[in-house]
N, C-alpha and C positions, 0 to 999 in steps of 0.2 A: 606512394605515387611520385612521388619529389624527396630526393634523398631518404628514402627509407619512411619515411612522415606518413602517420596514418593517415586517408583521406577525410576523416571526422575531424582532427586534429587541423587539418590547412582549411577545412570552410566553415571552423567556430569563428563567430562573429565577437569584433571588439566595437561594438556601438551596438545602444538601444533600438536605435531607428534598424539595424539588419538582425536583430533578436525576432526568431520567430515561433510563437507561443506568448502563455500566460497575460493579456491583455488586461485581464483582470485586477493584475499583479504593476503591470510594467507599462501599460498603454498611457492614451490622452488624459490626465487629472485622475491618473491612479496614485495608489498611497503611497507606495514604494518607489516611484516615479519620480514623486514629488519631494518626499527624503532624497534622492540621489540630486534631484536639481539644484536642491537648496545645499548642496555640496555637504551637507553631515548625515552619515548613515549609523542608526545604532548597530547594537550586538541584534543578528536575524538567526533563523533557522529556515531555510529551506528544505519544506516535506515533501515529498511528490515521489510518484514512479522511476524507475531509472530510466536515462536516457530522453528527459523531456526540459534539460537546458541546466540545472541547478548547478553546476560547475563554471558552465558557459556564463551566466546571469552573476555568479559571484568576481569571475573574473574583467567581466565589463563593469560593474561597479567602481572594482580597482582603479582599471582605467579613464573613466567617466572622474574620478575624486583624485587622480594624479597622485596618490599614496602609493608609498609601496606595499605587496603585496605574499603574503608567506602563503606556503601551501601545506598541509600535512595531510597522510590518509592515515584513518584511526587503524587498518590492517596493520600496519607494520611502522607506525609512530607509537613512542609511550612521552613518559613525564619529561624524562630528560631531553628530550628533543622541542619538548612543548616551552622547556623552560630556558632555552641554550634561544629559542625565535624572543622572549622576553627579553634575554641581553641585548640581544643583537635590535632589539627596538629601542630598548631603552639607554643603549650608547650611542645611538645616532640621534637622540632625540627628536623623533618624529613621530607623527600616530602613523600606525600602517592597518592593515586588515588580515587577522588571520583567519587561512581557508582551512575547516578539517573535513575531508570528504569521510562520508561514513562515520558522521561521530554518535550514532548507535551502538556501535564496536567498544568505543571509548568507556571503560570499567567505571567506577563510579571516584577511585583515586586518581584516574586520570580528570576524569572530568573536574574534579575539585581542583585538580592545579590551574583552571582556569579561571576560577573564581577572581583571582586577587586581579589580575591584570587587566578581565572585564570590566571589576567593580569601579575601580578607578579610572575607564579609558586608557590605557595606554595601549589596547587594541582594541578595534571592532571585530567580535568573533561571528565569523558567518559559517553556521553549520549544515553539513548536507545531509539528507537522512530520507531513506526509502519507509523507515518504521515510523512507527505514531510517536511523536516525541516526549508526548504524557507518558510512558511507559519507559524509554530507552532513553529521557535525561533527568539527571538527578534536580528536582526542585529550584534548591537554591538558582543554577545556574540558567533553566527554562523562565523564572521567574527575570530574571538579566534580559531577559530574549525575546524579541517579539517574533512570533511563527506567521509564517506565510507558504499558504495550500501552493503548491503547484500542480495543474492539473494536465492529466493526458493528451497529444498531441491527438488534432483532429484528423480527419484521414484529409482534407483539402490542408492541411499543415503537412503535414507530411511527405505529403505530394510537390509542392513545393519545396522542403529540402531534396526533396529527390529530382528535381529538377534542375537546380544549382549545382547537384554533384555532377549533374548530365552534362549540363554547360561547361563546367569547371574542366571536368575529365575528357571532354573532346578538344579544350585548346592543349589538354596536356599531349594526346596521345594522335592532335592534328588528324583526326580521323570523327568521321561522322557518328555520333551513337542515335540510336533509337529502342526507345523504350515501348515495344508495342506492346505490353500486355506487364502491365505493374501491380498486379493482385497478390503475388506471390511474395515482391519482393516486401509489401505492406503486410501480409499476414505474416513474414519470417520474423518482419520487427517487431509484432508487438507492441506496436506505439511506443518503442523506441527511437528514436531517432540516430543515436550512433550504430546499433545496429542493422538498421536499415542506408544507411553510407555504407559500413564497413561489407553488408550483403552485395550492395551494390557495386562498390571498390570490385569485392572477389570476383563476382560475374564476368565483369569487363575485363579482368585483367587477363580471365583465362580467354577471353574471345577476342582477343589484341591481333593475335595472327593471324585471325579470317580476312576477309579480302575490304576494298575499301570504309564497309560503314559495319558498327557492328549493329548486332539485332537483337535485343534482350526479349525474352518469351517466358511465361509462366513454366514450360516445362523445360527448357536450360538453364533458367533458378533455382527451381529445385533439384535440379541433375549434380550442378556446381555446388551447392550449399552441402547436399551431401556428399559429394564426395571430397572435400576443405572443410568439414565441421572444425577441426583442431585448429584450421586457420582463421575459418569464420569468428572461433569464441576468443580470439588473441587478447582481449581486456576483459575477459572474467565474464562476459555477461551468462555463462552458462548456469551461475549459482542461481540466478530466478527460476529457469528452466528446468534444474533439480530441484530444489522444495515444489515448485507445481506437478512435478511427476510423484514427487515422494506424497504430496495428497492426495491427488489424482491415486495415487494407489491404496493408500488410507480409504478413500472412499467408496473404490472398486473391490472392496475384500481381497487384496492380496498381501497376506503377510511378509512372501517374500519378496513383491518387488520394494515393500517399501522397507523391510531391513535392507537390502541392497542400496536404495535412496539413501536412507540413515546414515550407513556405512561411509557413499560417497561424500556427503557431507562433516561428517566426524572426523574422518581422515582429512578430510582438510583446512579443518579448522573454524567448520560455522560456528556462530557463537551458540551454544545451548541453548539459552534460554528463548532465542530466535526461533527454536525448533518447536521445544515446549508450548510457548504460546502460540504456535502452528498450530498444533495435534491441540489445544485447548480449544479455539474456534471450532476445529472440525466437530470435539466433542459432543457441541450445542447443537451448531449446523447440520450437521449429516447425519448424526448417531440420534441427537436428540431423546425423547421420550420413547425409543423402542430399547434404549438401556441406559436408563438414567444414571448408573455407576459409572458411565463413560466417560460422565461430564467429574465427579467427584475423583477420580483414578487421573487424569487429565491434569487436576486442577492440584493433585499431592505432589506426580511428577514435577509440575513446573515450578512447584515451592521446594521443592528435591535437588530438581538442578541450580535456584540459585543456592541452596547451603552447601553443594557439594562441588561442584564443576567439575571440570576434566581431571583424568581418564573414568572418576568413579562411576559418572552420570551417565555414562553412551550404555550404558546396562539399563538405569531408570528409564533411558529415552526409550533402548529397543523393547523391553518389556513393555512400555503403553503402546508403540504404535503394533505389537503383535494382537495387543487385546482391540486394541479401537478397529484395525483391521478387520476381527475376526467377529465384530459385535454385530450383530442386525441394526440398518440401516432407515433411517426418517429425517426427512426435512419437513417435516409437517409442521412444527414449530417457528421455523424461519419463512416457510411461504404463508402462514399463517400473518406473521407480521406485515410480509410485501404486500399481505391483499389490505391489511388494516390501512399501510401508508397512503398504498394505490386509492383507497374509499376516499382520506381524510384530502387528500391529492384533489380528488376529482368534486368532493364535497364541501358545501360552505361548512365550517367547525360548528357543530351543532352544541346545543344545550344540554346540560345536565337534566334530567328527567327532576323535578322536583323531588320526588320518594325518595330520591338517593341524594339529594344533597345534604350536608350536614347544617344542623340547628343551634347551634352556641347558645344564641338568646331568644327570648322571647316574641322579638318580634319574627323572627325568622321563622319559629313557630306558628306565629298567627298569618303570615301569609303562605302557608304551606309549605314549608320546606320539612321535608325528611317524614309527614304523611300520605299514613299508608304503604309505610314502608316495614316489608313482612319479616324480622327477625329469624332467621334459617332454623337458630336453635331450637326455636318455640314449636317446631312442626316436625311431623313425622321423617323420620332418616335427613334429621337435619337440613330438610329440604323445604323451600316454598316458593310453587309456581309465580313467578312476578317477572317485569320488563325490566332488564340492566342495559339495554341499548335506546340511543334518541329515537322516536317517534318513527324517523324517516328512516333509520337503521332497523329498523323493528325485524325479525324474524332474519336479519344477515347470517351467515355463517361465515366465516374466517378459517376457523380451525376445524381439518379434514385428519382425522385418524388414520395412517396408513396399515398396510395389514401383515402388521407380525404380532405377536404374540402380546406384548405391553398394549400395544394402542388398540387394538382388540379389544382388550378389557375396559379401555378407558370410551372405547365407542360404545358399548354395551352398557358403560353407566350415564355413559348421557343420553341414552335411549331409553333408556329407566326415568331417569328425572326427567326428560324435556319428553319424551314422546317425539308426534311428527313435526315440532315446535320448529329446530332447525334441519330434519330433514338427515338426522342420524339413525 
């Protein structure tokens, strides 16, 4: 909008006080807040979503502690570049902060060359990362690192960046804008926030030539968005968009749109193992107990692709997502869990039924603990009618068998052993 300058890019904010999100994080007498005041920030990792500040938040830090400031992206940095920002720190002798966005990316030899330079201080490493960083950083240096959640913009957040690009973008373009109907440009984002700027940017700029005010409307959002996808995705955010369709298809039984998925992503270079523990989750998730080999076939790939990686692996990856595709489908194990949370949620945390608690010593014995408690082995088909749930849980059901062919069977054996107990 200004010299070629993306409009995300001219309304990041360099102060705390115009950061908008993670209060949790960054607000009045928050922890990270409070490190930045006190002018020493350690080595951090910020985890969160794309597009909910973690670039923006490292680069106000900088500012905020008057250091200077390196930047790398684990895409397309390795060691020697990691090691060439070490010189160059350690000949000027000053502490600076280096930024690596995407340091999930980052191999496990990369990540090691950063060990020396953390351990000692001669940089603050602030890492950015969409994945869980118990998975995607190697120990040693997670241990160096204190992690801080970043969490998803709220839609009244949102809305308010979307309001600043409004303002911003009518002194640019001296013409009145009005945003009558903002749904569209809020669900394109995704609780993004650069992509919802850069939706926004696209919109306006094709309705420049209408007459004095422009009129943003849920249906010349989506008119414009699709026909500028190539433009709308200009900073990559369309990699989230492919692995959600490449599941989305995993889960919809289509083998081939999610080799097509596969495809798009292999070619360009997702990381593997990114994918693997994709198709791992869904295993649990989706597949569940209607083919419990889904979860074991899932779980060999992803041990597969870290010993082999590219080119070998996009063969291990296609063969699981053609089986997980083509498996019969259940999430009766996961909504199984959501009802347990939802109970414990809604419930004071109840007691252990005495019968079931364990007895170490004697006294525990003598005021009841773990009496009358019916040993399964000692009874016919290994089974014996007795209460495993608290008092006030009595007779709940959680777990709903859905109807294909595995959980069939496993409805039919707890309808054998329980009867109309829980209503199987």
């Amino acid at each position: 909008m200004t010299q070629n300058i993306p409009l995300a890019e001219q309304l990041r904010p360099t102060k705390l006080d115009e950061y908008i999100g993670q209060q949790h994080i960054i607000g009045p007498n928050a922890i990270l807040r409070k490190a930045i005041e006190a002018g020493k920030i350690p080595s951090i990792i910020l985890w969160g979503p794309p597009g909910v500040g973690k670039t923006t938040l490292a680069f106000i830090i900088s500012q905020q502690l008057k250091i200077p400031f390196f930047t790398l992206s684990a895409v397309n940095s390795g060691v020697k570049d990691v090691r060439a920002v070490f010189e160059q720190v350690k000949e000027s002798g000053n502490h600076a902060i280096l930024f690596i966005d995407e340091i999930h990316r980052f191999s496990k030899s990369q990540q090691d060359s950063l060990l020396g330079a953390v351990e000692k201080g001669v940089v603050s490493l602030i890492g950015a990362t969409t994945e869980n960083p118990s998975f995607e950083v190697i120990s040693p240096l997670l241990s160096r690192c204190q992690v801080y959640i970043l969490k998803p913009l709220s839609e009244d957040e949102l809305t308010t960046i979307l309001e600043k690009a409004r303002t911003f973008a009518q002194e640019v373009f001296k013409k009145s804008i009005l945003i009558k109907e903002k749904e569209a440009l809020l669900q394109i984002s995704g609780g993004d926030a650069r992509k919802l700027i850069n939706a926004f940017e696209l919109v306006a700029e094709n309705l420049i030539s209408n007459d004095d005010e422009i009129v943003i409307d849920n249906e010349l959002t989506l008119k414009i968005i699709q026909q500028n996808i190539a433009l709308y995705d200009k900073s990559g955010e369309m990699h989230y968009d492919i692995i959600s369709a490449f599941i989305k298809s995993l889960r919809g039984s289509d083998p081939n749109a999610a080799v097509y998925w596969l495809a798009r992503m292999t070619d360009a270079g997702e990381k593997p193992e990114f994918i693997a523990r994709r198709m791992l989750i869904l295993a649990s998730e989706d597949i569940g107990n209607a083919n419990p080999n889904a979860l074991l076939l899932a779980n060999n790939c992803f041990q597969a692709v870290h010993a082999i990686g590219y080119p070998e692996c996009e063969l291990i990856l296609a063969q699981t997502a053609v089986y997980l595709a083509c498996s019969p489908k259940s999430n009766a194990s996961y909504m199984a869990l959501l009802k347990a949370k939802q109970t414990i949620s809604q419930n004071a945390t109840q007691a252990v039924p005495l019968h079931l608690r364990n007895a170490p010593t004697k006294l525990m014995k003598d005021i009841g603990y773990g009496k009358d408690y019916k040993y399964a082995h000692d009874f016919k088909d290994n089974f014996a009618l007795q209460e495993f749930l608290p008092e006030k849980l009595k007779n709940t059901r959680f777990y709903d068998p859905q109807p294909n062919a595995r959980e069939e069977e496993m409805r039919k054996f707890l309808k054998l052993r329980w009867k109309d107990k829980y209503g199987y």
